[in-house]
N, C-alpha and C positions, 0 to 999 in steps of 0.2 A: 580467471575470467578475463577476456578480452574488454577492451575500453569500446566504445565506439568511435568510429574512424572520426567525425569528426563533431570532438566533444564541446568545442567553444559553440557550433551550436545549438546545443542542447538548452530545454528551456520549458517550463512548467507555463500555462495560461490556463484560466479560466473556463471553465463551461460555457460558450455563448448560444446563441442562437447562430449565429455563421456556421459552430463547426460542431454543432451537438446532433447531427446527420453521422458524420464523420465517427464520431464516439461512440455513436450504437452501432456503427458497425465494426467495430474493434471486434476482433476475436483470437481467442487461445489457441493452443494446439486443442483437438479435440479429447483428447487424452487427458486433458486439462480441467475443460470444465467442470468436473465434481467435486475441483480444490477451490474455484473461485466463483463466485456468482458474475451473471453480466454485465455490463455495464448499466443498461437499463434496470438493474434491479439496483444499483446501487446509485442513482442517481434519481429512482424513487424513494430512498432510504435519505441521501444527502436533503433531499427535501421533506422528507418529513422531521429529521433531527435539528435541520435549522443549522443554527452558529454552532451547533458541536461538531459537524461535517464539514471536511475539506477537501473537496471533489477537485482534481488538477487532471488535465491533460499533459502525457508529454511529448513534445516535438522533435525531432532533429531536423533542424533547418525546418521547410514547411511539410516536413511527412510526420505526420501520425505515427507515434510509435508505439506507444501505449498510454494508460490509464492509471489514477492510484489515487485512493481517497485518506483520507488520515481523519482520526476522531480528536478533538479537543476538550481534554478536560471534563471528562465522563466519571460519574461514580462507578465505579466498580462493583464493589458488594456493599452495597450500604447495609443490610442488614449484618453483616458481621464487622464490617467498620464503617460507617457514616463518613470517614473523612479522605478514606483512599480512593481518590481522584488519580484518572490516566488519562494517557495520551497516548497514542499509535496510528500505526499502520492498520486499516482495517479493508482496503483492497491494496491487490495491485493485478494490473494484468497488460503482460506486451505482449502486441500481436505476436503469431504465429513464425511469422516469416523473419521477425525481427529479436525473436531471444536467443542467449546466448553471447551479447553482442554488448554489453554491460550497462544497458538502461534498464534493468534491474536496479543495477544496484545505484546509478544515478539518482532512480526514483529513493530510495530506501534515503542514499546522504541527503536529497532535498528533505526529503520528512524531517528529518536529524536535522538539517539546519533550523527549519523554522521551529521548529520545537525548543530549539535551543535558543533562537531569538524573542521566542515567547515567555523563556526562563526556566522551563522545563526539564528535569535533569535527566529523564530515562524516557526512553523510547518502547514500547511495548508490542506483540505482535502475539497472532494464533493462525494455527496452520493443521490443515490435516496428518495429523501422522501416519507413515508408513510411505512402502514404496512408490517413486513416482511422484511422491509430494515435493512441496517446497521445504521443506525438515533443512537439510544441508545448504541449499542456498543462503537463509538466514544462521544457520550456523556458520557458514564461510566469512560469514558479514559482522560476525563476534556476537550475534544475539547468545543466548544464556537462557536454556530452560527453567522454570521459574517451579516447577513440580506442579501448576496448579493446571485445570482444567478449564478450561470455557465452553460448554458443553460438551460434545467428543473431540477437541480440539483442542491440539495442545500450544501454552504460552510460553512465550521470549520475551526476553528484555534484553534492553541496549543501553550501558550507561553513554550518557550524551553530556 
């Protein structure tokens, strides 16, 4: 995978009112959308989860390049273990015109850092399987299938 040309400025910000115009109109390849919800759906989600959502935009320089929200410290299965708490990846989406081009996987190491600066040791992710999905992208990226499902959805882990 290509780096993007020019990665010094690359740079995660906040959802504002300035540029959350800008964010809903983010869009996938179309081919795309039945692996990732919109952004609008996921930023009606970051608000209703509160402090367990971590909605980021990301830039290169001042373009818009995509989107990617990260969960903090969510039970998992409390009915079969109460105390397995995660953290992940639970969107990502770069626009259309702009993947390929390694803000993928920019987005993927910022998750990984902050998670790691939160103390956090593994990094977590689920993805459609099958062709056309993102399967191989997060395996490019050392994720590790985990055997378990999250509805028809299959999970990765990243040790971080």
């Amino acid at each position: 995978m290509s780096t993007p040309q020019t990665s010094t400025s690359l740079r995660l910000e906040r959802v504002t009112p300035e540029n959350v115009d800008a964010a809903l109109a983010l869009r996938v390849h179309p081919h795309q959308e039945r692996n990732v919800s919109p952004v609008v759906r996921s930023l009606a989600e970051a608000y209703a989860f509160g402090e367990t959502a971590w909605p980021r935009l990301i830039f290169d320089g001042d373009e818009l390049v995509g989107f990617l929200m990260a969960f903090l410290d969510i039970p998992w299965n409390e009915e079969k273990d109460p105390t397995d708490r995660r953290s992940g990846l639970w969107r990502l989406n770069i626009t259309a015109d702009r993947q390929g081009k390694g803000y993928g996987r920019f987005a993927v190491e910022a998750v990984r850092d902050e998670l790691r600066r939160r103390g956090t040791g593994q990094l977590y992710v689920t993805w459609e399987p099958g062709e056309g999905g993102p399967g191989e992208f997060y395996r490019r990226l050392g994720f590790r299938t985990t055997g378990e499902t999250s509805g028809d959805q299959t999970v990765g882990v990243l040790d971080i």
